[in-house]
BASE-387938 format. One line per field, with one value per residue (C-alpha): residue number from 1; residue in three letters; y, x, z. Coordinates in steps of 0.5 Angstrom, whole numbers, plus 500, padded with zeros to 3 digits. Layout:
BEGIN
num = (NUM | ...) $
residuo = (ALA | ...) $
v = (Y | ...) $
u = (X | ...) $
w = (Z | ...) $
//
This chain:
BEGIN
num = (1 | 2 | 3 | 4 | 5 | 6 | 7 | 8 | 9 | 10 | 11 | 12 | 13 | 14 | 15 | 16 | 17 | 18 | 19 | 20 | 21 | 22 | 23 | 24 | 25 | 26 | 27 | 28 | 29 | 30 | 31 | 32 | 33 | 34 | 35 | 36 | 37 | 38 | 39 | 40 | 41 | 42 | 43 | 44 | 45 | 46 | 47 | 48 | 49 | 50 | 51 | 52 | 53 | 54 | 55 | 56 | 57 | 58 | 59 | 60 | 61 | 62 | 63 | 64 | 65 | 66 | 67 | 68 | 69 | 70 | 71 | 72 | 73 | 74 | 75 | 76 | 77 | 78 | 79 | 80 | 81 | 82 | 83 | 84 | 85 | 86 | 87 | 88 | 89 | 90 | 91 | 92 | 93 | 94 | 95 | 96 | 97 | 98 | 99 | 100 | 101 | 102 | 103 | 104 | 105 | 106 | 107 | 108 | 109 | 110 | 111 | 112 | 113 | 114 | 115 | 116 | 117 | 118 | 119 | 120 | 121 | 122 | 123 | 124 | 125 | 126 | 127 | 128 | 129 | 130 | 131 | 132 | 133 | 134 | 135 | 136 | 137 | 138 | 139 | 140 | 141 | 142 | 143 | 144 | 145 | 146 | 147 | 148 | 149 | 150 | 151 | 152 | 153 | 154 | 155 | 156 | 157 | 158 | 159 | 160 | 161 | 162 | 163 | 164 | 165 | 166 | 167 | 168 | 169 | 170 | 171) $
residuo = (UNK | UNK | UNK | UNK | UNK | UNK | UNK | UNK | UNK | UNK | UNK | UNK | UNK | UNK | UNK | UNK | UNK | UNK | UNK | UNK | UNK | UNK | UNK | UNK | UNK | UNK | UNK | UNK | UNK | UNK | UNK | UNK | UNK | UNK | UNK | UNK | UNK | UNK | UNK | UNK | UNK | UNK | UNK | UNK | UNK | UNK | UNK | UNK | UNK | UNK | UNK | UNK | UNK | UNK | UNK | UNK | UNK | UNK | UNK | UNK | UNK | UNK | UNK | UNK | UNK | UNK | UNK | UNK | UNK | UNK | UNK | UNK | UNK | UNK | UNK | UNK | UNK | UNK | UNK | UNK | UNK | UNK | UNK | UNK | UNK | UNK | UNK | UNK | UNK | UNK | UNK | UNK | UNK | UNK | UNK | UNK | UNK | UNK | UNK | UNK | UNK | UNK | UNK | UNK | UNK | UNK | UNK | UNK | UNK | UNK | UNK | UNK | UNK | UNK | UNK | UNK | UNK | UNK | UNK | UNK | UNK | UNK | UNK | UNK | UNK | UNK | UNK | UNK | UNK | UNK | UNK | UNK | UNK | UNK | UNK | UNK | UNK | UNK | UNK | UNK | UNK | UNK | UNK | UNK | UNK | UNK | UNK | UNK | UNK | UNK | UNK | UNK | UNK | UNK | UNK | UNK | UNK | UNK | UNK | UNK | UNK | UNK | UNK | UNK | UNK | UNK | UNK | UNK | UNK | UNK | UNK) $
v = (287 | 289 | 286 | 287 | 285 | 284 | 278 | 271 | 270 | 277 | 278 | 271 | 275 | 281 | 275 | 272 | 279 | 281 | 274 | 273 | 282 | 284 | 291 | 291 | 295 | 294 | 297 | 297 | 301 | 301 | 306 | 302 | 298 | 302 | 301 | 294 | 292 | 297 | 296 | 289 | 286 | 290 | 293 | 298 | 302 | 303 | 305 | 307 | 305 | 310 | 315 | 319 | 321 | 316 | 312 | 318 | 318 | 310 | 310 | 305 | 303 | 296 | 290 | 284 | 286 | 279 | 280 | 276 | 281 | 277 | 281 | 285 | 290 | 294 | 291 | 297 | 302 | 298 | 296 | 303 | 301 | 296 | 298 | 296 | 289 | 288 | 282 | 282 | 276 | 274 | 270 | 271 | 269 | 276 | 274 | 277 | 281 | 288 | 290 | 295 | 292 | 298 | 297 | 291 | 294 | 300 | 298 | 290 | 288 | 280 | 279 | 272 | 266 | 262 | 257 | 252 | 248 | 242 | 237 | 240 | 246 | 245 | 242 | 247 | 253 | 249 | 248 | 256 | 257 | 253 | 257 | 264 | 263 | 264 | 263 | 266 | 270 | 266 | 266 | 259 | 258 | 253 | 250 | 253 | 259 | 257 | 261 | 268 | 266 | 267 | 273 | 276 | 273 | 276 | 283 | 283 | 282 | 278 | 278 | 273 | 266 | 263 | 256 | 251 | 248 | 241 | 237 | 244 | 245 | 237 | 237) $
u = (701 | 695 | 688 | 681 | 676 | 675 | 671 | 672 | 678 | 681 | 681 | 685 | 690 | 691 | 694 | 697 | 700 | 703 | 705 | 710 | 713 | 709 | 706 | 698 | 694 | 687 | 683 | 676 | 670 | 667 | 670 | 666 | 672 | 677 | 677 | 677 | 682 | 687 | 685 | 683 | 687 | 694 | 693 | 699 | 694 | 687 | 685 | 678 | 678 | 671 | 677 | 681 | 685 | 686 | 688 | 692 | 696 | 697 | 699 | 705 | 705 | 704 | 708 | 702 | 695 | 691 | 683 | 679 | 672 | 667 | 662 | 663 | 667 | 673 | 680 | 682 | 683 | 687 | 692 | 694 | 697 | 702 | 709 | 714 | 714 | 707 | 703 | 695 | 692 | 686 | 682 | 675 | 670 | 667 | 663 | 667 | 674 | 675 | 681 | 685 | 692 | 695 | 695 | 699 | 703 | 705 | 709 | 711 | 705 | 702 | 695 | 694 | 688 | 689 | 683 | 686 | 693 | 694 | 695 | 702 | 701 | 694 | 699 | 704 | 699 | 695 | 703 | 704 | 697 | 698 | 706 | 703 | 697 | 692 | 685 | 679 | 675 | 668 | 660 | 658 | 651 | 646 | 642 | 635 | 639 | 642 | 636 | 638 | 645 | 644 | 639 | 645 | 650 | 646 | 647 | 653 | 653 | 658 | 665 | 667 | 664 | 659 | 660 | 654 | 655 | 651 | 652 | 650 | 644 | 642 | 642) $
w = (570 | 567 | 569 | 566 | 570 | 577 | 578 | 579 | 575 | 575 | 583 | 582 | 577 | 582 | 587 | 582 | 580 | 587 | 588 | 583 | 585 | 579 | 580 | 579 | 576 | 576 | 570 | 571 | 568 | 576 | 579 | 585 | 586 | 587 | 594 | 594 | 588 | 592 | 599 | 600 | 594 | 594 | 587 | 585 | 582 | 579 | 573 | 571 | 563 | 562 | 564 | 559 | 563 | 567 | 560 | 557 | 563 | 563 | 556 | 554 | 561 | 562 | 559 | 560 | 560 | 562 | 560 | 565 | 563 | 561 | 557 | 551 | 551 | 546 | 546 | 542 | 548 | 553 | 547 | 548 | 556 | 553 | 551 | 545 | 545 | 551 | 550 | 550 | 554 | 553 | 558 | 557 | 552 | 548 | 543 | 539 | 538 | 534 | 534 | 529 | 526 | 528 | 535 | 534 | 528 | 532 | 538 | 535 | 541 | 540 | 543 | 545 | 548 | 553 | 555 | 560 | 562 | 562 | 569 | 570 | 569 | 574 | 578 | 578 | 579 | 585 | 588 | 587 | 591 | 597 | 598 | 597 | 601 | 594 | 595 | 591 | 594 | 596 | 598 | 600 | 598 | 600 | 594 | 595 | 594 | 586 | 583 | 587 | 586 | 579 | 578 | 583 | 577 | 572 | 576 | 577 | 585 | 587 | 590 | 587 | 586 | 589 | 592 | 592 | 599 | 598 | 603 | 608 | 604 | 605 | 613) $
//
């Protein structure tokens, strides 16, 4: 399993990953993270995707990559990961999606979407959470901090969701 993006649905899909006994490669444009996403979440490896070598040396690696990376960014790179018959996830929502008809074609690859589940799956998920012991990675907030809390967001500095502490912020 590959994961792009190690926010707040990709430090999830790390969990997930190593849960179900799959190895777990990160791929990341900050090297920063390396530690974190090795150390703390139990990643198999990490690749920086800015890094040719890295990337040449991942080639046909991976048999699922889930993208979780929020922002705009090249798909057409990490299609080059997957092998024969791998499938491309996308979870996230880019404004736009580019990608050469070759990276499907060569290789027999399938790109896909998933926005949500429904009350089963939900269900299921929550099921699977409590007896791997997955739990998200929080920041508990009060309510005078909802401002802060989104320059914050906005600057890319959360580890990896902040939570709003209502009832704590009214006292």
């Amino acid at each position: 399993l590959g994961v792009i993006g190690l926010g707040g649905l990709g430090h999830l899909a790390v969990k997930f990953g190593k849960a179900l006994g799959l190895n777990v490669t990160v791929l990341s444009t900050s090297p920063s993270k390396r530690e974190e996403a090795l150390h703390k979440l139990r990643a198999d490896r990490f690749v920086v995707t800015s890094d040719d070598q890295q990337m040449n040396e991942s080639s046909n690696s991976l048999d699922f990559i889930i993208d979780t990376a929020s922002g705009d960014h090249p798909i057409h790179p990490s299609m080059g990961l997957l092998k024969t018959g791998g499938t491309f996830v996308l979870v996230a929502v880019p404004t736009e999606v580019k990608i050469n008809p070759l990276n499907l074609l060569m290789g027999m690859k399938t790109i896909s979407g998933s926005a949500t589940g429904g009350t089963k799956h939900t269900q299921e998920m929550l099921d699977f959470c409590a007896a791997h012991e997955i739990y998200p990675e929080i920041e508990v907030v009060p309510i005078q901090y909802a401002n802060k809390a989104l320059e914050r967001l906005i600057k890319n500095d959360v580890k990896y969701r902040f939570v709003v502490d209502i009832e704590g912020s009214l006292k």
